[in-house]
C-alpha positions as CSV (number, residue, x, y, z in Angstrom):
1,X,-76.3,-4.6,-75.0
2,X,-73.1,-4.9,-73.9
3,X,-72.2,-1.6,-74.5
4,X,-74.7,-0.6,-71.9
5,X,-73.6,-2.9,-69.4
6,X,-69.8,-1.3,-70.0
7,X,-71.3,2.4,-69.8
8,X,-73.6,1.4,-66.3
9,X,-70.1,-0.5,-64.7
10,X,-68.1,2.4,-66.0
11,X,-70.1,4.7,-63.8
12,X,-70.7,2.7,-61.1
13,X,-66.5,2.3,-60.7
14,X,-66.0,6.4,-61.2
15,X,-69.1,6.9,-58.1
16,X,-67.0,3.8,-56.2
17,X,-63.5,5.6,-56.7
18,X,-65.4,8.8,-56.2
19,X,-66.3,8.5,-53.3
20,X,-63.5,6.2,-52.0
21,X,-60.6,8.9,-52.1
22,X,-62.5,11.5,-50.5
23,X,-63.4,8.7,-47.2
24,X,-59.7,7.7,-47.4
25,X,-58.5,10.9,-47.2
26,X,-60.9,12.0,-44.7
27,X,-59.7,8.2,-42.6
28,X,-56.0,9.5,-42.9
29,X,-56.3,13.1,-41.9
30,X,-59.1,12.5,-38.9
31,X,-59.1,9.3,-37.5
32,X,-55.2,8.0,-37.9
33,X,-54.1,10.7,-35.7
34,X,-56.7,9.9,-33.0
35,X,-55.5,6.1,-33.0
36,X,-51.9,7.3,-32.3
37,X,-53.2,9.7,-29.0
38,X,-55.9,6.6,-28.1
39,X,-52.9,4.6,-27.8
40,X,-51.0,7.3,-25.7
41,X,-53.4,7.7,-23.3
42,X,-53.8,4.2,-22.8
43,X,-50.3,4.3,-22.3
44,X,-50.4,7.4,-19.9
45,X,-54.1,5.6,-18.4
46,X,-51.6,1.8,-17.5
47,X,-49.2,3.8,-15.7
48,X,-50.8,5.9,-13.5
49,X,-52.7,3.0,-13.1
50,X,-49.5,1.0,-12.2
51,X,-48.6,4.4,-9.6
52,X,-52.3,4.4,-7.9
53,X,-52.1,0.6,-7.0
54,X,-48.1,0.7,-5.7
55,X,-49.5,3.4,-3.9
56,X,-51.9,1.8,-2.6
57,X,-50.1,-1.4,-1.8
58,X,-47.6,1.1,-0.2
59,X,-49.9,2.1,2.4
60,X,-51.2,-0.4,3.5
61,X,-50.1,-2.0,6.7
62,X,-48.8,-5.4,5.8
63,X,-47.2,-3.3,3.3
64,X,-45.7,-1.0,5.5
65,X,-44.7,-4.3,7.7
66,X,-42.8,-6.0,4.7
67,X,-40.7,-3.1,3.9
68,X,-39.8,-2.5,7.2
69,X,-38.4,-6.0,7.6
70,X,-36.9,-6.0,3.7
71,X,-34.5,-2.8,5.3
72,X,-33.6,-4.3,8.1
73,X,-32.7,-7.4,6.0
74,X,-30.8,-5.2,4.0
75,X,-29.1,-3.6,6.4
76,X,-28.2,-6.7,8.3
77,X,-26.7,-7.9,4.9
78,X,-24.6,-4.4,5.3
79,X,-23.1,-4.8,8.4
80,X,-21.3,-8.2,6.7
81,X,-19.7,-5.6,4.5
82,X,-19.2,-2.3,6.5
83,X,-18.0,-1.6,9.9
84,X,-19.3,1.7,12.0
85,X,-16.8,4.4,12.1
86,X,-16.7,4.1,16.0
87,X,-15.4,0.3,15.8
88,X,-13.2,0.9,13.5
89,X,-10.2,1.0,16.1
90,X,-11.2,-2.1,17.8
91,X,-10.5,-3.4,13.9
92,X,-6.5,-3.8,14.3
93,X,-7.0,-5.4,17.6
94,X,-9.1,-8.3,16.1
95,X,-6.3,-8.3,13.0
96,X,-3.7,-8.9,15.9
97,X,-6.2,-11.6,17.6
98,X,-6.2,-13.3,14.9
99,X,-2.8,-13.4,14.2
100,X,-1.8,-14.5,17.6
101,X,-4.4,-17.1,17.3
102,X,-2.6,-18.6,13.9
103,X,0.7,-17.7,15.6
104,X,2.2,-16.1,13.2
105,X,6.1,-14.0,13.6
106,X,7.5,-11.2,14.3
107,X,3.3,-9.6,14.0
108,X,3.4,-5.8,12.7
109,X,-0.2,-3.6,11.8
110,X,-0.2,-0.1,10.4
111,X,-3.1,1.7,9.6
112,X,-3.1,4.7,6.1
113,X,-3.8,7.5,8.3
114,X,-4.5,9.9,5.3
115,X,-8.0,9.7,4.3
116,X,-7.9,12.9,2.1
117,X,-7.9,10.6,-1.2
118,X,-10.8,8.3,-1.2
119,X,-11.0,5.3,-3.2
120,X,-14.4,5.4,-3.2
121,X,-15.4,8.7,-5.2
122,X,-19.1,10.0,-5.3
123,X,-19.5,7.7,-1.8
124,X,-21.3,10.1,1.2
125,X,-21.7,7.5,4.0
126,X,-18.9,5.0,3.1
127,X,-15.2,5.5,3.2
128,X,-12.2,2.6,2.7
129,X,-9.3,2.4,5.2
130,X,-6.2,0.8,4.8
131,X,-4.2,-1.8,6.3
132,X,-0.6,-2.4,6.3
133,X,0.3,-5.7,8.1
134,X,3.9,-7.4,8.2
135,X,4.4,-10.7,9.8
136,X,6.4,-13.9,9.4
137,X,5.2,-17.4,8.6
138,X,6.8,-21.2,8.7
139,X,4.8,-22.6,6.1
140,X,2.3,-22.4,3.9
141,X,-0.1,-23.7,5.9
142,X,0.4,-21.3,8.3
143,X,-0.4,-18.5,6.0
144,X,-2.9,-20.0,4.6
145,X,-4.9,-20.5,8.1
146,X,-4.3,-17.0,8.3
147,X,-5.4,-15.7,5.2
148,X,-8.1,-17.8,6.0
149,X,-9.1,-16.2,9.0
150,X,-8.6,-12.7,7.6
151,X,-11.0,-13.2,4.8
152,X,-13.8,-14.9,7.1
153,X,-14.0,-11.9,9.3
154,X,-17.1,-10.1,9.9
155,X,-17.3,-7.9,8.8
156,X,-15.4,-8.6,5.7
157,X,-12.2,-7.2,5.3
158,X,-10.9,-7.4,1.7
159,X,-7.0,-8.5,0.9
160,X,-5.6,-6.2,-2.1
161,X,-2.2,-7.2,-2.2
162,X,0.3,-9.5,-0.2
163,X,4.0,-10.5,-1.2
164,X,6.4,-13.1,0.4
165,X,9.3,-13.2,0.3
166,X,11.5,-16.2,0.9
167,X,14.0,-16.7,4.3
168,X,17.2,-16.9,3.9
169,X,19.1,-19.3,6.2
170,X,19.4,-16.7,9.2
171,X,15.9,-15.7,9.6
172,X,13.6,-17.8,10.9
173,X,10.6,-17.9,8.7
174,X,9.1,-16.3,5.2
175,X,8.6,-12.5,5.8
176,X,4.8,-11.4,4.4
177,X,3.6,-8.0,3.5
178,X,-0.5,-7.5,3.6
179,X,-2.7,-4.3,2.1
180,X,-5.5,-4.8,3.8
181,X,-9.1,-2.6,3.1
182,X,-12.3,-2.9,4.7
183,X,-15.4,-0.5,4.3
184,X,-16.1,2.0,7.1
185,X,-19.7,4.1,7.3
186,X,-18.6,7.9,7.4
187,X,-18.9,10.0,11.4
188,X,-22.4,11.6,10.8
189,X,-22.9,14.8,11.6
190,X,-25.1,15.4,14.1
């Protein structure tokens, strides 16, 4: 009797395994593929999805409103940082200002007239100038306060390099040399 039961579970396992390679095979060759392109298109689906609803936030009013005032934000935060082209000259004369002001010596400003070689490579609207100051100074107070002053200046203007050197009994006070550089938006043309 047991033999019988052996030959029936014997078939029953060959039918099982019979008919289980064939589906697998079938499973691997049909539907695994169209799992993989289900889940790119959902992937395509989300981002178009994610373009149609900035787009449609975009144009909106309040939308249109809040970007408006993010620019102008933006270029307010600029205008710390760059000065126009056209005030560019009134620059040296707020330098001098400000040295008068801390009273500093013997007050000199030169500006790098070459602009051939900009610092700034790949740049289409800004461009850096240079400044070459000389002055004398008492103490370090002094120079601080004016260093100071320099570096608070809107907008900013950015201290490279500076070197002091020491008076000597004859001169009056320390002798300090300043590279000075400060962003300028590029003429336009019209």
């Amino acid at each position: 009797m047991k033999s019988i039961y052996q030959k029936y579970l014997i078939k029953v396992a060959l039918i099982w395994a019979g008919c289980f390679v064939p589906l697998f095979i079938l499973h691997m060759v049909m539907l695994s593929p169209q799992k993989s392109l289900k889940r790119g298109l959902e992937k395509q689906l989300a981002e178009k999805e994610q373009l149609y609803n900035s787009a449609f936030r975009l144009s909106q009013k309040e939308a249109k409103i809040e970007l408006s005032k993010e620019i102008e934000e933006l270029q307010d935060q600029l205008r710390n940082f760059v000065i126009d082209f056209e005030d560019s000259a009134n620059l040296t004369f707020d330098i001098s200002q400000i040295a008068n002001e801390k009273k500093v010596g013997s007050f000199s400003i030169k500006t790098k007239e070459d602009r051939s070689d900009s610092k700034l490579p790949d740049c289409e609207h800004l461009s850096e100038d240079d400044i070459e100051i000389r002055f004398t100074t008492g103490n370090f107070n002094q120079f601080a306060t004016f260093l100071n002053a320099l570096e608070r200046h809107q907008p900013v203007v950015f201290v490279d390099k500076f070197t002091i050197s020491q008076s000597t009994q004859n001169e009056e006070g320390h002798k300090v040399n300043m590279s000075l550089s400060v962003f300028v938006k590029k003429r336009q043309d019209s």
